[in-house]
C-alpha positions in Angstrom: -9.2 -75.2 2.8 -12.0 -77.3 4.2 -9.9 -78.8 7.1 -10.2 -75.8 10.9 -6.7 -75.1 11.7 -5.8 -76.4 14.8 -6.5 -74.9 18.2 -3.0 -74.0 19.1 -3.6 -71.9 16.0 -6.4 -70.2 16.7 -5.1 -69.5 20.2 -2.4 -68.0 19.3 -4.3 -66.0 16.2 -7.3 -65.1 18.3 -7.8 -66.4 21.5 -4.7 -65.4 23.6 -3.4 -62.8 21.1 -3.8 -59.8 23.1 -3.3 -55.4 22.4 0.3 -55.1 23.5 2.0 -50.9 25.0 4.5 -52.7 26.5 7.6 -53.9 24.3 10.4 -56.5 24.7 13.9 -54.9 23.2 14.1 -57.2 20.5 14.7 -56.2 16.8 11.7 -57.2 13.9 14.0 -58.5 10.8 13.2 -56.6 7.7 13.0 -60.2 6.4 9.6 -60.5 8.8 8.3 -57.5 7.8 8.7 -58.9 4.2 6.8 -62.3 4.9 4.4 -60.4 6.4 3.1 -58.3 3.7 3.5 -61.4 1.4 1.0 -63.1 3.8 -2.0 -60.1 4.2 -1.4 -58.9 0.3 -3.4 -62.6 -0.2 -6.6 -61.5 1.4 -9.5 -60.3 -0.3 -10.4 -56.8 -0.8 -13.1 -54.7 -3.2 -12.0 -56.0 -7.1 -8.6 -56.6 -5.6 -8.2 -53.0 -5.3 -5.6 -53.5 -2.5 -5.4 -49.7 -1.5 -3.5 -50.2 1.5 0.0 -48.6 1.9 2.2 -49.4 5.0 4.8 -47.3 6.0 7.6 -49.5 8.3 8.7 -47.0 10.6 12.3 -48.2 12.2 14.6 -45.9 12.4 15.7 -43.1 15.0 14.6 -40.3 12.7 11.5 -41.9 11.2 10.4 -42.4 14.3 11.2 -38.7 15.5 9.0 -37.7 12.8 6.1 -39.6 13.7 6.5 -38.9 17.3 5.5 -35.4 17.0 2.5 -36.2 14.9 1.1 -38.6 17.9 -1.2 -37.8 20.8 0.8 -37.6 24.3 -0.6 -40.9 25.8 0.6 -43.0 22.2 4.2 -41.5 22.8 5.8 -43.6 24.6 4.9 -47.2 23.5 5.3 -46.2 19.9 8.7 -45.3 20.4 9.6 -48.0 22.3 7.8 -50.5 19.5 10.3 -52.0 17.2 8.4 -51.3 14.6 5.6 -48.6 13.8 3.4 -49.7 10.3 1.4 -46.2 9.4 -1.7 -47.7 7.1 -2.2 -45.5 4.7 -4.9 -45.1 1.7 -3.5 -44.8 -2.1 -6.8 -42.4 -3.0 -5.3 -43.2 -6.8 -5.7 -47.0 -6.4 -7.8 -47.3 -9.2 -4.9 -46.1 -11.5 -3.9 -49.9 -11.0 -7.0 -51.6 -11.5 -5.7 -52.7 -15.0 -2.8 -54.9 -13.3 -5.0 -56.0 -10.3 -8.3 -56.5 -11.9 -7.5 -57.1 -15.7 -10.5 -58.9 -16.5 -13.0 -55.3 -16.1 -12.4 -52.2 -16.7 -12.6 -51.9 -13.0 -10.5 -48.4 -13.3 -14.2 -46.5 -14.6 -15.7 -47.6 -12.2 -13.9 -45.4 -9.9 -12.0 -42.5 -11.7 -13.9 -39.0 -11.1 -16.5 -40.7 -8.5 -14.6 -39.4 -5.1 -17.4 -40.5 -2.8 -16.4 -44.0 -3.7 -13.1 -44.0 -4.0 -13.1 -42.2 -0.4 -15.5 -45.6 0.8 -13.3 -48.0 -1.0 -10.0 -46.8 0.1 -11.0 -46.3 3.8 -13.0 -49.4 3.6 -10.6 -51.8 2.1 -7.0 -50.1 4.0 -9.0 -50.9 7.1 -9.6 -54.2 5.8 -6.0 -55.3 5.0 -4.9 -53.4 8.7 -6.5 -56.1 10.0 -5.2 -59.0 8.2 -1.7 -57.2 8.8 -2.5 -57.9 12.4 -3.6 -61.6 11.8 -0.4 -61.9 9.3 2.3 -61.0 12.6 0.5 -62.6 14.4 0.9 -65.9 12.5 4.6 -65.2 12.8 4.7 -64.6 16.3 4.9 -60.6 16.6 2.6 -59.1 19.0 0.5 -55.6 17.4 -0.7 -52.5 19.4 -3.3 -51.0 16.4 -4.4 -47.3 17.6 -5.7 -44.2 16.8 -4.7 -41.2 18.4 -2.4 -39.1 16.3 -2.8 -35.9 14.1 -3.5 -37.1 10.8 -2.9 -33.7 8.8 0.5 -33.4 10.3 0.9 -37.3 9.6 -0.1 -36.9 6.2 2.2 -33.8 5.9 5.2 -35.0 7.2 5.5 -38.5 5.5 3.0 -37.9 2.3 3.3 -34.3 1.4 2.2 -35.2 -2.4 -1.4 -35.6 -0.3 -1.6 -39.0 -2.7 -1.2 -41.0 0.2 -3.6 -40.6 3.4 -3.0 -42.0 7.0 -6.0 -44.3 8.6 -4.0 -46.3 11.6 -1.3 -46.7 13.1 0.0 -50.7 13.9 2.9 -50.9 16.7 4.7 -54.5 15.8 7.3 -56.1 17.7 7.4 -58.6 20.4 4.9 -57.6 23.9 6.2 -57.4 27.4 3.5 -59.8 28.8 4.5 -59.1 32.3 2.4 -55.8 31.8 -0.8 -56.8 30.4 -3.8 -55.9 31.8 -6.3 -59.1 32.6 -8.6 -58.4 29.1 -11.1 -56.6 28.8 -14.9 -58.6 28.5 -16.3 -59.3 25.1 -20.1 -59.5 24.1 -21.7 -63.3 23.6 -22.8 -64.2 20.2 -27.0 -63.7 21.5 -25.6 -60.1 22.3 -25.1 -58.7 18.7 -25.5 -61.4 16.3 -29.0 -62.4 14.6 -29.3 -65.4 12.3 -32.2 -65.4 10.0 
């Protein structure tokens, strides 16, 4: 774990990884998707609360569903992604603290206290949405991550029990680079960082 990976790595994790609308009509294998989540369920999260739910939207009539829950300009390159991950929050996570986190009673720490379950959840989801994006990415699928959707109808349509809650939504697949965009400029380290 000492060791930096090498550069072609980190190239292709962060350097030349890029925010794809544009997708090539290639398939994602439920086999991928698999490997995937067996990849970002490693990373760390608060007490290993892992409250991250993902939603693999595929087929025709999923993704009819969650096209009418989207914003107008998210329409189109979410249904021609091959794959749609909605990123929910489990706001009962703690109810598997005992499995997860077996050496506390992590589950009181929680239970009845909704101002932190709220934090954790939202906090923690948004976490593993981003080591989702690092996980396809490591296995060569491409990720469009956005916002822009109606999160009550979301939450409706594909978690009416209101246990589950939307936060993102990942498109996966494999990008049409023809159509990027040059990228857009990023702030230097003296811009926002501080060591002291």
């Amino acid at each position: 774990m000492s060791t930096p990976i090498h550069a072609v790595a980190l190239d292709q994790l962060f350097n030349n990884a890029r925010t794809f609308s544009h997708w090539q009509a290639r398939p994602v294998a439920k086999e991928t998707l698999q490997q995937l989540f067996d990849l970002l369920k490693q990373c760390p999260t608060s007490a290993n609360s892992s409250p991250a739910r993902f939603v693999f939207v595929q087929g025709q009539e999923a993704k009819e569903k969650l096209k009418a829950c989207l914003s107008e300009g998210n329409i189109e390159k979410t249904m021609a992604a091959p794959v749609t991950v909605i990123v929910a929050m489990d706001m009962r996570f703690y109810e598997h603290m005992h499995t997860l986190f077996p050496h506390a009673d992590a589950r009181s720490w929680f239970e009845g206290n909704q101002p932190v379950i709220d934090a954790t959840a939202f906090r923690n989801s948004s976490l593993q949405a981003a080591y989702l994006i690092m996980a396809a990415r490591s296995l060569g699928l491409d990720c469009g991550p956005m916002s822009g959707f109606d999160a009550n109808l979301l939450n409706e349509t594909f978690f009416p029990d209101g246990r589950f809650k939307v936060n993102l939504l990942i498109n996966l697949g494999y990008g049409d680079a023809s159509k990027l965009h040059e990228r857009s400029p990023r702030f230097a380290f003296a811009d926002v960082c501080q060591v002291l």
